[in-house]
N, C-alpha and C positions, 0 to 999 in steps of 0.2 A: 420505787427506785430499783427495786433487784430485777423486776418485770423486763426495765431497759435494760441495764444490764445483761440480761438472758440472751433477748433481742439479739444484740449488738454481738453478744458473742458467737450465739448460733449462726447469725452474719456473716461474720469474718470468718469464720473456719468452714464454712458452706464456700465463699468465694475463694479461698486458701486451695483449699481443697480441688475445688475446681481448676485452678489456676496452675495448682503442679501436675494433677492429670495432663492437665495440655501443653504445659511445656517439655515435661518426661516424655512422653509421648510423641511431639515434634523431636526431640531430639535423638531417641530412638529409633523412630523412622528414617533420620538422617543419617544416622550410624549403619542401620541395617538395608539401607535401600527400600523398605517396606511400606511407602509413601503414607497414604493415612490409615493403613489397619492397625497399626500399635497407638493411635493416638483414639481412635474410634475405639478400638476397646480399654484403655484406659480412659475415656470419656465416659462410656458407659457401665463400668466400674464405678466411679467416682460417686455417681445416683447412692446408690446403696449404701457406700461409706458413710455418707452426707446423713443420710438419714440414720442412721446407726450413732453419727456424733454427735448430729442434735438430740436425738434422743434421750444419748445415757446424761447428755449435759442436763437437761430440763428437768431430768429424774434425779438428778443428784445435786438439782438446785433446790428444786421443791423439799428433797427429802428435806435439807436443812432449814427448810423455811417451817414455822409453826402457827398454827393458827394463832395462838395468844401472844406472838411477836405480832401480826396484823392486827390483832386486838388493839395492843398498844399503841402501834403508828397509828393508828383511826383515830384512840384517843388522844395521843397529841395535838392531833390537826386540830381535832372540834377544842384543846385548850384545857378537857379535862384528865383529870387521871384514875386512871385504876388501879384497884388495893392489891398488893402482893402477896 
């Protein structure tokens, strides 16, 4: 479940992300006359944030996650439990 979770968030903030690059970007151009070089470099900006956000997110998913918390959910599923 956290696996989705991660997913879905690294997702949205990938297309997020991307999505105000190129509107800031449009609309800076607009302001400045500068047709697509401010959206062209806030687009290719955006790559490295991207991968920067999913990163720290996945590293600060994992960190909380523990192997003996998977322990557990496994044993739930198959019905039995394990000693504390």
């Amino acid at each position: 479940m956290a696996l989705a979770v991660l997913t879905g968030n690294v997702g949205c903030l990938t297309v997020l992300i991307t999505l105000a690059a190129l509107f800031t970007g449009l609309w800076l151009d607009g302001l400045f006359g500068s047709k697509p070089w401010i959206t062209l470099a806030l687009m290719g900006l955006s790559l490295p944030v991207s991968l920067f956000v999913m990163f720290t997110i996945v590293r600060w998913t994992t960190s909380r996650m523990s192997f003996e918390d998977v322990q557990k959910q496994a044993a739930k599923r198959k019905g039995s439990h394990l000693d504390d």
